[in-house]
N, C-alpha and C positions, 0 to 999 in steps of 0.2 A: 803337290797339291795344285789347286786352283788358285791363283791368286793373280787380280789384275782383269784388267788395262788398269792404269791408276790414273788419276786425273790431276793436273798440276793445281793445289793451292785448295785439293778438296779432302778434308781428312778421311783418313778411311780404318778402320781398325782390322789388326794384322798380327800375325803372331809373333812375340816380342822377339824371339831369332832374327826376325825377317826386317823387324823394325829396326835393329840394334846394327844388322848387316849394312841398312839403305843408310843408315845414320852416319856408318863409318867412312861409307863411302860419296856423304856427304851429298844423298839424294832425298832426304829428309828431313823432318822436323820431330822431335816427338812432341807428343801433348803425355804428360803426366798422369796416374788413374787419380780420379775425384778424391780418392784419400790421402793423397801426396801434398797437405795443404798444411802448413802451418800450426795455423786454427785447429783444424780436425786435430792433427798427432798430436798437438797440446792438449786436446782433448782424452783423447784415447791415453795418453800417457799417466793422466791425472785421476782417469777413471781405475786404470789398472793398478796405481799408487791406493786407489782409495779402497778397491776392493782387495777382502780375502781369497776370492775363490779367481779363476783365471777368466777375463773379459774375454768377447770374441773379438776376433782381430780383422780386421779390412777387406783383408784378404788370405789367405792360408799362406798364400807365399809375399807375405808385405818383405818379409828382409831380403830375399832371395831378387826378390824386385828391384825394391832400393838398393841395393848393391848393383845390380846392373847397370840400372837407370842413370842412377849417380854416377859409376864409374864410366859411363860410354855417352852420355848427353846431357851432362850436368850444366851445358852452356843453353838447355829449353826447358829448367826448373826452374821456377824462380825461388829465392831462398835455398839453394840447396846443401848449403854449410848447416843453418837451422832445421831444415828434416832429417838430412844426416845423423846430426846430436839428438833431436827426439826419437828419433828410431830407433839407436842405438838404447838412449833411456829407457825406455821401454823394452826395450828386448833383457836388459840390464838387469830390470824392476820383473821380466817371469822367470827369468833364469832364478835368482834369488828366491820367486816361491817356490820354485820347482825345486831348487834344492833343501830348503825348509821343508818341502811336502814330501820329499823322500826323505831327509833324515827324519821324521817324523814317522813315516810308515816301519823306517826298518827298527828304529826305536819301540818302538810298540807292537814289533813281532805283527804287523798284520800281513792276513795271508790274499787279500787283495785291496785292489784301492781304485778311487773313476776321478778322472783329471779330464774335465771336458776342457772343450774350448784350447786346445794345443797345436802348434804346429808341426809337421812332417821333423823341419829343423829344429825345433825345440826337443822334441821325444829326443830324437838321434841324439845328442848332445849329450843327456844322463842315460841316453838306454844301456850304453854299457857296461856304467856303473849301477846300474840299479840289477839287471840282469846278473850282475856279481854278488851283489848284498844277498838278493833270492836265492843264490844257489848255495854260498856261505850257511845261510839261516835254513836251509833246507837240511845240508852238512849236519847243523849242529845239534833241528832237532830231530833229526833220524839217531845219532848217537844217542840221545840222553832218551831214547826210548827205555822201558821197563825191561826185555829183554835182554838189551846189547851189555848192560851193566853184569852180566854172570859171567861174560866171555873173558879170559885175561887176554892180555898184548903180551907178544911178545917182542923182543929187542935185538 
């Protein structure tokens, strides 16, 4: 890509590769995104505690983020032991609806379901289990169909 001349002492926004790269090699600073605050994740974490249905999140990729960020420049966060834990609390707090909302779907035989508001790493986490439950409950009721009951098994 394009990227550069860079100017010493003037921020410039870069794609987090590149930024994480100059970091390592100890030719930058990062600056944190506006939602890596405190305050904010306190917030967000307390909204998502409060609602049933899933909040939207900061960013699609807040964890994927905060995991980087944290682990490669946690010395230009400030707080970063406290966002860590709200991050985590939160990621903690839709895992748990997520999984209430799918024992719930497969409980109830339904044959679909809208889960707005989710992330990329969120779906992936139960997609496999969930994509197992659907094909089980698909198993079981193609069998207890009205024809398959005439047919015997045999041993």
């Amino acid at each position: 890509g394009d990227l550069g001349p860079f100017n010493p002492g003037l921020p410039v926004e870069v794609p987090v590769w590149l930024a994480i790269n100059l970091k390592q090699r100890q030719k930058c600073r990062l600056i944190p995104p506006e939602w890596m605050d405190v305050e904010k994740l306190e917030e967000i974490r307390d909204q998502e505690r409060k609602e049933d249905t899933f909040t939207p999140m900061p960013s699609p990729y807040y964890m994927e983020l905060t995991k980087l960020l944290l682990n490669y420049a946690s010395d230009n966060i400030p707080k970063a032991d406290e966002i860590r834990t709200l991050v985590k609390d939160t990621w903690d707090t839709r895992i748990a609806k997520l999984r209430l909302s799918a024992d719930s779907f497969v409980r109830q035989q339904e044959a679909h379901a809208k889960l707005d508001n989710l992330t990329l790493m969120e779906i992936n986490t139960t997609g496999t289990f969930l994509t197992q439950a659907l094909d089980h409950m698909y198993k079981l009721r193609t069998n207890l169909q009205p024809g398959e009951s005439a047919h015997s098994q045999d041993f």
